[in-house]
C-alpha positions in Angstrom: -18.5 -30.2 4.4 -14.5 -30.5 4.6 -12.8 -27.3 4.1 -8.9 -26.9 3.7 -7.1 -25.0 5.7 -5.2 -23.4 2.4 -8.7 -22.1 1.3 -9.9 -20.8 5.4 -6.6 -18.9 5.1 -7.1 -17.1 2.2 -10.7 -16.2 3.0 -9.1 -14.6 6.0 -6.6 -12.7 4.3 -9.1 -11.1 2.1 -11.7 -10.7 5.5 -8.6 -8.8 7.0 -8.1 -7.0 4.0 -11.7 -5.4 4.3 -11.0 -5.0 7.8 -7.9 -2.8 7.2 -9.6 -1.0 3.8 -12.4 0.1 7.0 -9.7 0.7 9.3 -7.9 3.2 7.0 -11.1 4.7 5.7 -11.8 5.9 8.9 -8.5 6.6 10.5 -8.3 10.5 11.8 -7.8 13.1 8.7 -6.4 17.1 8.6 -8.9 19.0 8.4 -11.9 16.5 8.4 -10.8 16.0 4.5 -10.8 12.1 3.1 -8.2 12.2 0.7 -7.5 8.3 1.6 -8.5 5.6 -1.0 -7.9 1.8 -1.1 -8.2 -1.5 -3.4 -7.5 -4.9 -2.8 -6.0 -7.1 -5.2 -5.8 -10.5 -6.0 -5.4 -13.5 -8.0 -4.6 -12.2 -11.9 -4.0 -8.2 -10.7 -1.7 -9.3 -8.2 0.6 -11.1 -10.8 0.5 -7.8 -13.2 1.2 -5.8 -9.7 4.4 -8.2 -9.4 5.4 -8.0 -12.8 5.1 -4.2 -12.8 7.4 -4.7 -9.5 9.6 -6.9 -11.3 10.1 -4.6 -14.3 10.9 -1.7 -12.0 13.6 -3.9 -10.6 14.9 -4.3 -14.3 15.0 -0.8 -15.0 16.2 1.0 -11.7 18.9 -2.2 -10.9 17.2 -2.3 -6.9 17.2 -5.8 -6.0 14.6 -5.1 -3.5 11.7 -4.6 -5.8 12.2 -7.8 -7.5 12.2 -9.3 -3.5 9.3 -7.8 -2.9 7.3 -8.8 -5.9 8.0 -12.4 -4.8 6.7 -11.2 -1.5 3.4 -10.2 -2.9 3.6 -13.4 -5.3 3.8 -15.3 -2.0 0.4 -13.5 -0.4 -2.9 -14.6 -0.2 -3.5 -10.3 -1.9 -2.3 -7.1 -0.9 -3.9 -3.8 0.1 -3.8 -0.6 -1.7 -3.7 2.8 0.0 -3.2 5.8 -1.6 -3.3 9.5 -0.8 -5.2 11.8 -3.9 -3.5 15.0 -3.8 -5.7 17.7 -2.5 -4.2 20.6 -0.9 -6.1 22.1 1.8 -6.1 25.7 0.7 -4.3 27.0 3.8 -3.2 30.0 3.4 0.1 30.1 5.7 0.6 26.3 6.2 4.1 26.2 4.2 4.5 22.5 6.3 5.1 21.4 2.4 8.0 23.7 2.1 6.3 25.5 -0.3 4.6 29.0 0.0 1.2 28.2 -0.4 -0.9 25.7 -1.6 -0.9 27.2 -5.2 2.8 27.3 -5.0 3.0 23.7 -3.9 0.7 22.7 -6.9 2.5 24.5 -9.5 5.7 23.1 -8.8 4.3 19.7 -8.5 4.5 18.9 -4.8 2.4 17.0 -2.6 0.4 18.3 0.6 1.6 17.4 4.1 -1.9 16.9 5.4 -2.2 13.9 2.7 0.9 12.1 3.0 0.3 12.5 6.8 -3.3 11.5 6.2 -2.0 8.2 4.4 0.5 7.7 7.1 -2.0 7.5 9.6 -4.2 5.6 7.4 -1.9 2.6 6.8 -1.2 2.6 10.8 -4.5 1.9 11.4 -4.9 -0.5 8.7 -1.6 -2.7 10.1 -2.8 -2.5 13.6 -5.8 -4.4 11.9 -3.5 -7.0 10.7 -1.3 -7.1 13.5 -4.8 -7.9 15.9 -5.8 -10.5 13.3 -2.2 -12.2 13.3 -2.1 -11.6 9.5 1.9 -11.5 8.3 1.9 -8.5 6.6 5.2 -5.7 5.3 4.2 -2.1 4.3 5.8 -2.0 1.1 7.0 1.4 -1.1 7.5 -0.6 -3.9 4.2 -2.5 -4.1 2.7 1.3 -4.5 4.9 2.4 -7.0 4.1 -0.7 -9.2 0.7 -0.1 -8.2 0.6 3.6 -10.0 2.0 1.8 -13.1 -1.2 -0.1 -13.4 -4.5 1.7 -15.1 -6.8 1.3 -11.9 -5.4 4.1 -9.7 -7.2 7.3 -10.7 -4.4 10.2 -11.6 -5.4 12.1 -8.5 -2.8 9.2 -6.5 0.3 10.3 -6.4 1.6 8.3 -3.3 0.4 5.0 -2.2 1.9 2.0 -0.5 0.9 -1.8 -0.7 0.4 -4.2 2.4 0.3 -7.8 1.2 -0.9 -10.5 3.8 0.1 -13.7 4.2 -0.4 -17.1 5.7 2.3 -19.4 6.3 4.5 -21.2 8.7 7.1 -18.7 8.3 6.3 -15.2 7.5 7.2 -14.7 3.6 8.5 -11.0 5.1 11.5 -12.5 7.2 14.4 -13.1 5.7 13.9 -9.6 3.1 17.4 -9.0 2.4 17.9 -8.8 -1.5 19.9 -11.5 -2.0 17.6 -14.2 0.3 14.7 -14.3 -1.8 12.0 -16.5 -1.1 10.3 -18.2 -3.3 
């Protein structure tokens, strides 16, 4: 059997992309808490990731959303991570800014031990890239067009994307807004 080299290369991608789920899954947590959650998307949830990406652009007038959408259009898929928001229940943390936990929670805010957690978390998941030589950009963007969509659970408040790529030139090079690669 023949196989094309366009078709090993996504397989990879997604293999990667399970790699780097694992990898984030288990990276180190505060307190010995998992607060760390990923999906992978692809094909026809990709495209309503970019569009969601795209329509963000429209609204806010920042360029680089709508650069980064054709980013993730130009990726094999793109990984999820997100952080639910689940304070600790320290008593005298205050490394939110906030009191308390309660305090931090009534007024909306979100605990340092997750974002930190998700920090760590997408780290270790790049690193997994990186070993694999998978092009790959963390992207803010692809995680707020991400909590547009209906799959992330409400409890995700913060998550970024990392698409990956296969090319002869990385799609993630040239990323000012105005050189957009299609």
């Amino acid at each position: 059997m023949i196989h094309k080299g366009e078709d090993a290369e996504r397989r990879s991608a997604l293999a990667v992309a399970d790699k780097m789920a694992a990898a984030a899954k288990t990276a180190p947590k505060g307190c010995g808490r998992d607060t760390i959650v990923t999906y992978i998307l692809d094909g026809e949830d990709k495209d309503i990731l970019s569009s969601h990406m795209r329509d963000i652009a429209a609204e806010t007038g920042e360029d680089f959303y709508r650069r980064d959408a054709s980013n993730v259009d130009n990726s094999h898929c793109i990984l999820i991570i997100g952080a639910i928001s689940q304070p600790n229940g320290l008593s005298n943390c205050s490394l939110c800014g906030f009191e308390n936990c309660g305090e931090m929670v009534k007024a909306g805010g979100r605990c340092a031990f997750n974002i930190t957690d998700l920090g760590i978390a997408v780290g270790s998941a790049v690193s997994i890239a990186a070993d694999n030589r998978m092009d790959n950009r963390v992207l803010f963007s692809a995680g707020k067009g991400a909590l547009r969509m209906s799959f992330l659970p409400p409890e995700i408040q913060v998550c970024y994307g990392i698409p990956l790529a296969t090319s002869a030139k990385s799609v993630f090079f040239d990323r000012d807004p105005g050189n957009v690669l299609f």
